[in-house]
C-alpha atoms as a printed R data frame, in Angstrom:
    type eleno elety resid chain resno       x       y       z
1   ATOM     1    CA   UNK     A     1 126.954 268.374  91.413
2   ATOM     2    CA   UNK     A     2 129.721 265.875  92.953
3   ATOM     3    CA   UNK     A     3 129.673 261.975  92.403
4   ATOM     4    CA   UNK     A     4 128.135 259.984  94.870
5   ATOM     5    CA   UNK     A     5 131.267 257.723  95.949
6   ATOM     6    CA   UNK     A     6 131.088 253.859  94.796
7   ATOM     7    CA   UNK     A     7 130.777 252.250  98.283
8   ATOM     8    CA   UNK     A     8 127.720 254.751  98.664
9   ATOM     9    CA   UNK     A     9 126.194 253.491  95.558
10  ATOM    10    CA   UNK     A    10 126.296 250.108  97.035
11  ATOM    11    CA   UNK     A    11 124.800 250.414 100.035
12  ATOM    12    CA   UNK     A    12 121.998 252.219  98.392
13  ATOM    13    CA   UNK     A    13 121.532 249.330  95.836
14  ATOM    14    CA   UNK     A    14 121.784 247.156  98.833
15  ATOM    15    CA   UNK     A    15 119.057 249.005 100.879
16  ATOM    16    CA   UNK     A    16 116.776 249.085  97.381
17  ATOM    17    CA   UNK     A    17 116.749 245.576  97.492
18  ATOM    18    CA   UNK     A    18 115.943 244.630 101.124
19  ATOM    19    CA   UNK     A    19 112.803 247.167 100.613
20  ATOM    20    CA   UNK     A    20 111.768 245.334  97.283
21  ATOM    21    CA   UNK     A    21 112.039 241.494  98.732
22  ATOM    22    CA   UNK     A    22 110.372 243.259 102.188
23  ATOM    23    CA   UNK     A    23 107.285 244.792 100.096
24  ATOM    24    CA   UNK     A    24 107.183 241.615  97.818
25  ATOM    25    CA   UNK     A    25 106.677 239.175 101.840
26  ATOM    26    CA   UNK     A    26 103.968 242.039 102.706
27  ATOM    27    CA   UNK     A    27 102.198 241.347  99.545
28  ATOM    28    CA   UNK     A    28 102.293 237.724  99.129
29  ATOM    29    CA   UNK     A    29 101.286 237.188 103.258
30  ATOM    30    CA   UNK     A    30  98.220 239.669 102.518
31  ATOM    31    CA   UNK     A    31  97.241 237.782  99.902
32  ATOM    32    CA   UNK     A    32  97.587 235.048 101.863
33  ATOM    33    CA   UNK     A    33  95.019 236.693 104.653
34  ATOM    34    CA   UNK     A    34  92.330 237.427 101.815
35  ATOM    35    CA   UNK     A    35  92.300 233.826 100.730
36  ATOM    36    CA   UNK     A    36  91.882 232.442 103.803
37  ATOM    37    CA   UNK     A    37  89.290 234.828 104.401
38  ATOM    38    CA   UNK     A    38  87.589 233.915 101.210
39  ATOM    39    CA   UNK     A    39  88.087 230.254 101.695
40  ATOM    40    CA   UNK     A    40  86.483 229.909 105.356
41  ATOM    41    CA   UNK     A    41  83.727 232.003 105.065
42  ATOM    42    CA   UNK     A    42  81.722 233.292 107.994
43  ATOM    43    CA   UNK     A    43  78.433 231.995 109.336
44  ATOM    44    CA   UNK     A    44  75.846 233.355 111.542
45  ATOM    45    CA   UNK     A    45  77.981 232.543 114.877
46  ATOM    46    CA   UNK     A    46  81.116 233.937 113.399
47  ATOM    47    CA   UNK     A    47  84.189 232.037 110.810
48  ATOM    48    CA   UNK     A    48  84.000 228.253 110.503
49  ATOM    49    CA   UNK     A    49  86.617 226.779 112.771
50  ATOM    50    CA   UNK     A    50  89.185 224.175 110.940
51  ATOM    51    CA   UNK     A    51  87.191 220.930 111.753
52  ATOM    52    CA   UNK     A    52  83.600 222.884 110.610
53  ATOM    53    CA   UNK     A    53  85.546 223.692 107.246
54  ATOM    54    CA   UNK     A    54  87.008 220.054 106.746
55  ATOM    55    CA   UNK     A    55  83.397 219.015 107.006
56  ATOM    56    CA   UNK     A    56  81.852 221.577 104.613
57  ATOM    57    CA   UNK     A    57  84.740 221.291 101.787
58  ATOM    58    CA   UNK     A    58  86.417 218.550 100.642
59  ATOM    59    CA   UNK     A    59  89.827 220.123 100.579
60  ATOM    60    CA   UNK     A    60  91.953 219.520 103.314
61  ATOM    61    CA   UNK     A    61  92.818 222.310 105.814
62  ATOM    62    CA   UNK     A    62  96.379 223.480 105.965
63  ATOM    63    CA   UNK     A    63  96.093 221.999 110.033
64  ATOM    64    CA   UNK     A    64  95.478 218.907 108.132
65  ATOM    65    CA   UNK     A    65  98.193 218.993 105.654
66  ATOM    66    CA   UNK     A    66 100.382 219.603 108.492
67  ATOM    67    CA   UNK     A    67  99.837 216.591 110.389
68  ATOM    68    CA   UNK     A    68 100.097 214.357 107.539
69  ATOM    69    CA   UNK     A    69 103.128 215.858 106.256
70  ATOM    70    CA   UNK     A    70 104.406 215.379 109.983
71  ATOM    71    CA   UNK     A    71 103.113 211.219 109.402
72  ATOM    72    CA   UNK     A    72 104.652 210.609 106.581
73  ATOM    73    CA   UNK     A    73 108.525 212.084 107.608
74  ATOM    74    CA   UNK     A    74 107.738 210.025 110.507
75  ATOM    75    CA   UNK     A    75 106.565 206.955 108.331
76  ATOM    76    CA   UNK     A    76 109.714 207.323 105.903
77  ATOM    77    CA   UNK     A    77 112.314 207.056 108.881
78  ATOM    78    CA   UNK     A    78 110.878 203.524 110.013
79  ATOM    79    CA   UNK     A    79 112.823 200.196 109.099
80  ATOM    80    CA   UNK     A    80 110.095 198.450 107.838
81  ATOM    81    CA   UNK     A    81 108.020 199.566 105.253
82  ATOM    82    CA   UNK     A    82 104.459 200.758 106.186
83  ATOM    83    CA   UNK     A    83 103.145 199.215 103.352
84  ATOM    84    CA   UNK     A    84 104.425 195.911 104.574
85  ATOM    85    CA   UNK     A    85 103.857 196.188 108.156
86  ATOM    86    CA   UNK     A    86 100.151 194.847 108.387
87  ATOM    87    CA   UNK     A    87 100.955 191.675 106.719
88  ATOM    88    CA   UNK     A    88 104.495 191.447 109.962
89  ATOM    89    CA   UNK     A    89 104.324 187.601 111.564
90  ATOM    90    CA   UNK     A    90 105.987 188.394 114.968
91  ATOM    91    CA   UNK     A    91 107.284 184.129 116.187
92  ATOM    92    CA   UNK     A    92 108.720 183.829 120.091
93  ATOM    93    CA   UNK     A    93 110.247 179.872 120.488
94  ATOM    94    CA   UNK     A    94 110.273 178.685 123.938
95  ATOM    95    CA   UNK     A    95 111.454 175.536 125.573
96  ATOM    96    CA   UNK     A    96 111.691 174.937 129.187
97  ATOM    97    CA   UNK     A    97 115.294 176.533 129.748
98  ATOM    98    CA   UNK     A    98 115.884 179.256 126.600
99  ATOM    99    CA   UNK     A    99 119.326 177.478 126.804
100 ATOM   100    CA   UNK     A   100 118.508 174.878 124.304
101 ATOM   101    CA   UNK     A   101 115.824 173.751 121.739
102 ATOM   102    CA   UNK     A   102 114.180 177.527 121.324
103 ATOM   103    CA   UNK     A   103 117.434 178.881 120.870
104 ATOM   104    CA   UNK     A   104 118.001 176.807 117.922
105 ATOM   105    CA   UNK     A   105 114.990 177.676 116.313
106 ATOM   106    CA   UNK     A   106 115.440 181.431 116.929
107 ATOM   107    CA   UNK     A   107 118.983 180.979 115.536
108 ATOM   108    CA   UNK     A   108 117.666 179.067 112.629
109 ATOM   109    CA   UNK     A   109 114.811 181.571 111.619
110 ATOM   110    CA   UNK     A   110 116.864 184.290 111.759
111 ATOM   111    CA   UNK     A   111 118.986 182.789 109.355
112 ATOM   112    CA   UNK     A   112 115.878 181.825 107.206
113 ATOM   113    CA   UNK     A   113 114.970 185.513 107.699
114 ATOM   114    CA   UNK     A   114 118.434 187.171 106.313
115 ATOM   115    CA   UNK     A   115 119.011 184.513 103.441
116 ATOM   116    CA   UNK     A   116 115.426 184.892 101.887
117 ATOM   117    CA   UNK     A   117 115.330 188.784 103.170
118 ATOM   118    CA   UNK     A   118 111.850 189.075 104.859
119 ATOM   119    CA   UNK     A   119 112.835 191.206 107.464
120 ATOM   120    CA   UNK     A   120 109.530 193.146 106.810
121 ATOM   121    CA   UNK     A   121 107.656 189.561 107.207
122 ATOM   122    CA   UNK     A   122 109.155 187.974 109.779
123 ATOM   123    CA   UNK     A   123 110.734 188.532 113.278
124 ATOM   124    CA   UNK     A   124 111.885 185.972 115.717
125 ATOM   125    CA   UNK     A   125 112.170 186.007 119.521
126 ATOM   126    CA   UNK     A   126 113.169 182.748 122.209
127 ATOM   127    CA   UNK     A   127 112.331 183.004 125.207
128 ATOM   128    CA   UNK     A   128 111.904 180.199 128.473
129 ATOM   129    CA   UNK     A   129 109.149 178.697 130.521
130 ATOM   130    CA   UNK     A   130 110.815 178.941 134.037
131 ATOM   131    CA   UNK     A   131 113.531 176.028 133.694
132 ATOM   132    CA   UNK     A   132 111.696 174.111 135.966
133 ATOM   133    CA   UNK     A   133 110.750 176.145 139.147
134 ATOM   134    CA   UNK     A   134 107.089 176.183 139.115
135 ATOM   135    CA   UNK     A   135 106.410 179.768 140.825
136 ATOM   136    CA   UNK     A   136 108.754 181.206 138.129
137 ATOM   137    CA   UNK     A   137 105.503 183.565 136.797
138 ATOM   138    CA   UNK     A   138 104.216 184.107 140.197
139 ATOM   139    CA   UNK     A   139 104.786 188.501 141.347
140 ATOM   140    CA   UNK     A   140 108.022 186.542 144.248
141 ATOM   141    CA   UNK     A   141 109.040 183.957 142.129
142 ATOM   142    CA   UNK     A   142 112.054 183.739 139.867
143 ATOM   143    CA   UNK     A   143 113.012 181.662 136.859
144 ATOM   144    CA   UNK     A   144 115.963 178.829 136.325
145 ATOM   145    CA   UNK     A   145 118.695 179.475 133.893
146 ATOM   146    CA   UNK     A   146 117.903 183.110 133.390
147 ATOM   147    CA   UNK     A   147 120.443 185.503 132.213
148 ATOM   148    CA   UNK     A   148 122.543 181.827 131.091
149 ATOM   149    CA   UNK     A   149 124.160 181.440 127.732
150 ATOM   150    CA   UNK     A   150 123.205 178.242 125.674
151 ATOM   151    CA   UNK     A   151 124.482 175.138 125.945
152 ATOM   152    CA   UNK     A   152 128.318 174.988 125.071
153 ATOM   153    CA   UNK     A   153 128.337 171.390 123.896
154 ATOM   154    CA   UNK     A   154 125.023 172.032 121.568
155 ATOM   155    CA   UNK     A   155 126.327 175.817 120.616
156 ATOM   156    CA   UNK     A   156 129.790 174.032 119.571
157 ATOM   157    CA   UNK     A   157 127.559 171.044 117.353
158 ATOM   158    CA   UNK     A   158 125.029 174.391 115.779
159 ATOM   159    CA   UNK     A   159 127.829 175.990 114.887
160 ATOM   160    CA   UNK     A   160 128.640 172.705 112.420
161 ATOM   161    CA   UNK     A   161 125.413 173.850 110.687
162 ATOM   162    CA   UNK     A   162 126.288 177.659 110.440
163 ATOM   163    CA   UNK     A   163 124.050 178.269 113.439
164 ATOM   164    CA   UNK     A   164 125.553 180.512 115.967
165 ATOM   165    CA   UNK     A   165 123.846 180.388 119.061
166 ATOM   166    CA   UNK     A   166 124.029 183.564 121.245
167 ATOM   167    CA   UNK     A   167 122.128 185.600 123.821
168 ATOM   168    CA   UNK     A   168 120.802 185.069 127.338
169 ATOM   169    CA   UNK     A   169 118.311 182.902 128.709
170 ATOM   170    CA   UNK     A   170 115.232 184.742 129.788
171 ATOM   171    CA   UNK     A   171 111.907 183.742 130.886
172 ATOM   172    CA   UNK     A   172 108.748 184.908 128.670
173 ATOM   173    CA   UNK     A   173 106.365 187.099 130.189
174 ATOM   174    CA   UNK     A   174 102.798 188.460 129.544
175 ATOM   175    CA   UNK     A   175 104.115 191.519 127.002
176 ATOM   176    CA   UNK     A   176 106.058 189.209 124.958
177 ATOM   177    CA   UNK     A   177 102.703 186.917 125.166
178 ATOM   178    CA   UNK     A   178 100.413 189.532 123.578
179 ATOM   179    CA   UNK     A   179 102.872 191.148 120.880
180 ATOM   180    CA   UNK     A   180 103.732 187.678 119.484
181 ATOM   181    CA   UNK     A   181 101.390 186.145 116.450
182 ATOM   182    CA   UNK     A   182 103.087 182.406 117.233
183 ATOM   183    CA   UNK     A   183 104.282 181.098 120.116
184 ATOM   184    CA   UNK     A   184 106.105 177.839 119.754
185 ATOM   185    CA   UNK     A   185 106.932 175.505 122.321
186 ATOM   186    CA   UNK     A   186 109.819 173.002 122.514
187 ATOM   187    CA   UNK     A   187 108.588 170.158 124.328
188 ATOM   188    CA   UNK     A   188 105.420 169.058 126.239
189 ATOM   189    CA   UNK     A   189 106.749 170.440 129.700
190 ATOM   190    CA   UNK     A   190 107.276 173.637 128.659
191 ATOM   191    CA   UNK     A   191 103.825 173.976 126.690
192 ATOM   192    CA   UNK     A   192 101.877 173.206 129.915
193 ATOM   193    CA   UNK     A   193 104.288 175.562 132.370
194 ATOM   194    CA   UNK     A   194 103.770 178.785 129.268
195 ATOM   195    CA   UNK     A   195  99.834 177.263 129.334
196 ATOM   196    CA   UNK     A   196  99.592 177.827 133.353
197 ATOM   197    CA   UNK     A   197 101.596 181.159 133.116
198 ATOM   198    CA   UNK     A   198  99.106 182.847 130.654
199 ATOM   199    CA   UNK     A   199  95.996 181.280 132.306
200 ATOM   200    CA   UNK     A   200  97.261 183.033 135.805
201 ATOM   201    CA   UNK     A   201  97.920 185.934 134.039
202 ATOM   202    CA   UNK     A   202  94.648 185.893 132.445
203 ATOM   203    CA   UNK     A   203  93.385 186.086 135.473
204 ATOM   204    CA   UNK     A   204  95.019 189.132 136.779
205 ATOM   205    CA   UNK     A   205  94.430 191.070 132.918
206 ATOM   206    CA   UNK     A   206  97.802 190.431 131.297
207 ATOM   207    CA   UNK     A   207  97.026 188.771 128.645
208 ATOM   208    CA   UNK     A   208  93.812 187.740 126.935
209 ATOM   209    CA   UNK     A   209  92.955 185.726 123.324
210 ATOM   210    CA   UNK     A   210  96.406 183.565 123.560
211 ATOM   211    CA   UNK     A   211  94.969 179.772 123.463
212 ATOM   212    CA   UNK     A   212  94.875 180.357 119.630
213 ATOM   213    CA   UNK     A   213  98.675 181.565 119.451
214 ATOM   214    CA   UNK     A   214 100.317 178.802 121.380
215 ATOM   215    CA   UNK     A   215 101.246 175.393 119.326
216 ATOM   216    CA   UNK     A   216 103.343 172.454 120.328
217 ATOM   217    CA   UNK     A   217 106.466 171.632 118.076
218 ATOM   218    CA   UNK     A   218 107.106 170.034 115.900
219 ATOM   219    CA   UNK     A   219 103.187 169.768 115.317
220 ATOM   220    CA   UNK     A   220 103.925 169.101 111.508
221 ATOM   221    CA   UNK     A   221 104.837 165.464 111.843
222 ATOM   222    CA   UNK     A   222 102.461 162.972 113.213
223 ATOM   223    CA   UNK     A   223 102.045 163.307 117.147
224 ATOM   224    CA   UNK     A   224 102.807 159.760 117.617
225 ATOM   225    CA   UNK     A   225 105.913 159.923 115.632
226 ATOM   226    CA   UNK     A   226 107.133 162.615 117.383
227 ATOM   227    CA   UNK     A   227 106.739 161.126 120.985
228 ATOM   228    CA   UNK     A   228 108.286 158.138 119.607
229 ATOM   229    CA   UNK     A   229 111.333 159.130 117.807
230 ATOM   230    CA   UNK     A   230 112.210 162.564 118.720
231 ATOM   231    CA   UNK     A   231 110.648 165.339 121.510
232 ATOM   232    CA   UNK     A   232 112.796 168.336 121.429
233 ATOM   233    CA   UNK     A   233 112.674 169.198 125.135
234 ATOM   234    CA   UNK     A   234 114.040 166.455 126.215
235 ATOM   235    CA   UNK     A   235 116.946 166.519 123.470
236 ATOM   236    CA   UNK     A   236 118.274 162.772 124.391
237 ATOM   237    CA   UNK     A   237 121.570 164.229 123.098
238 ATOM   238    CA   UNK     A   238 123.242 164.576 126.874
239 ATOM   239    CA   UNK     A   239 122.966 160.679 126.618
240 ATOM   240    CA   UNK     A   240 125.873 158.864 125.892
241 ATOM   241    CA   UNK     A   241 127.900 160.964 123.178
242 ATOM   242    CA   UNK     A   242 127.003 164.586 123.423
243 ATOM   243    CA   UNK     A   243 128.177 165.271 120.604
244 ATOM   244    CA   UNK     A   244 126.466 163.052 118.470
245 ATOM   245    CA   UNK     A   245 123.594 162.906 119.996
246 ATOM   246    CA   UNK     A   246 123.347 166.663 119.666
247 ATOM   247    CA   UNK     A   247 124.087 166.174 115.784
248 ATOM   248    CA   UNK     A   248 121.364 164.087 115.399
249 ATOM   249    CA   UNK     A   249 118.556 166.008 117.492
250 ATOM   250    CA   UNK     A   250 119.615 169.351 115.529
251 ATOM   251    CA   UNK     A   251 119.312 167.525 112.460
252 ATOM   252    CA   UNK     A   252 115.612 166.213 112.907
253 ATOM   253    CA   UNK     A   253 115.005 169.579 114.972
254 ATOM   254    CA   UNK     A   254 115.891 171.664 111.577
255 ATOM   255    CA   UNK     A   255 113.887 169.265 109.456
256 ATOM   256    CA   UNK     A   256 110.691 170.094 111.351
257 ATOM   257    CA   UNK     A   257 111.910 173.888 111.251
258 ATOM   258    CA   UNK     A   258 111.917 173.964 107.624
259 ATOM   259    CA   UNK     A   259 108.686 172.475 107.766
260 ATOM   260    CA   UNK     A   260 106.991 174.634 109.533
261 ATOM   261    CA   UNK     A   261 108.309 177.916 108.011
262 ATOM   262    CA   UNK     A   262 107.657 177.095 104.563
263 ATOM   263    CA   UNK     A   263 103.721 176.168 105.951
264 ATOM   264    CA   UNK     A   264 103.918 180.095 106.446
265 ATOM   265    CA   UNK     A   265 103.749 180.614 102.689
266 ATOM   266    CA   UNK     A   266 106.124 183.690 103.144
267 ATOM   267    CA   UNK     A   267 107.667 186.060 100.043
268 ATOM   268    CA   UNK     A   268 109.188 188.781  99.657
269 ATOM   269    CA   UNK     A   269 106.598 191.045  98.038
């Protein structure tokens, strides 16, 4: 009897294998069969379909499993935190122009946001209230200032107060009315022109439940203080010095800010 050559040997013990792991997937999938068949058990119209069995046993379908497998991956890749994402305060500041007053709050929040790290409990938006033109929110009209960067004179003054104003003017419309929890507005002018917007679009089905959203800044001081000494719409700091005038509004303007954002009783957890 000759000897079977080495690279014969091999392939044989090669071959053996595939058959084994082959015989062990036939097994373990036939298995698999019987215990489905022995956990879905028939009834007089045939086997229970996947939502009849989820409401006889407790014990979730593998359909079920599935799709909540699927949720969480999905729920992991998301930048904030599901288990934060109820308790979200979404904030849009608007002043007449979006060149001024609401972009200093926006800048200012944000950096309230990234120095006390509540990005999961805070985000920040500014947006305009037609910069005068009073069909800005009409289907023809169009909006003053938009798509203009803030004011150089007040950006150069922020940027004294490490706040670096940036990003287009651009008017607020219905969408950014229903996804925000606070809308607030710079100055009596532009708290009447957002208040006509939303009642128009109100009308049409835009928007609905937003009286409650929409405040008047500084609205933590007394009113009559605030007409007296300092509206930020009007900003008085064009008057005069710019400069210093601008120093002083952005001074009582971030006093009010503070204010107001620790009356949100925010934390980290």
């Amino acid at each position: 009897m000759g000897v079977i050559p080495r690279h014969r040997t091999e392939m044989m013990q090669r071959q053996n294998g595939k058959s084994g792991r082959c015989l062990t997937i036939a097994l373990i999938c036939l298995y698999l069969l019987q215990s489905e068949a022995i956990e879905m058990p028939g009834s007089i119209d045939g086997p229970l379909s996947p939502e009849a069995h989820a409401q006889t046993y407790n014990n979730p379908t593998c359909m079920e499993l599935m799709k909540y497998n699927r949720w969480r991956s999905w729920a992991r890749r998301q930048v904030v935190d599901i288990g934060f994402a109820p308790s979200l305060i979404r904030i849009c500041c608007v002043c007449l122009t979006n060149t001024e007053s609401s972009k200093i709050a926006e800048t200012h929040v944000k950096s309230f946001i990234a120095s006390n790290g509540l990005h999961h409990r805070l985000t920040v938006e500014s947006r305009g209230a037609g910069g005068g033109r009073k069909d800005w929110f009409l289907p023809n009209g169009w909006s003053s200032f938009h798509g203009k960067e803030p004011e150089p004179a007040l950006t150069e003054v922020a940027a004294e107060f490490r706040l670096w104003l940036s990003g287009n003017a651009r008017p607020i419309n219905p969408e950014c009315i229903q996804d925000s929890d606070q809308i607030l507005c710079y100055g009596k002018e532009a708290h009447d022109e957002l208040l006509r917007a939303a009642s128009h679009w109100e009308k049409a089905g835009l928007v609905h439940d937003y009286k409650g959203k929409i405040r008047l800044m500084p609205g933590i001081r007394d009113a009559a203080h605030v007409e007296a000494e300092w509206n930020p719409a009007a900003l008085k700091w064009k008057e005069g010095d710019s400069k210093e005038k601008a120093r002083e509004a952005i001074e009582a303007f971030l006093e009010d800010s503070k204010l107001f954002l620790e009356s949100l009783n925010l934390t980290k957890s």
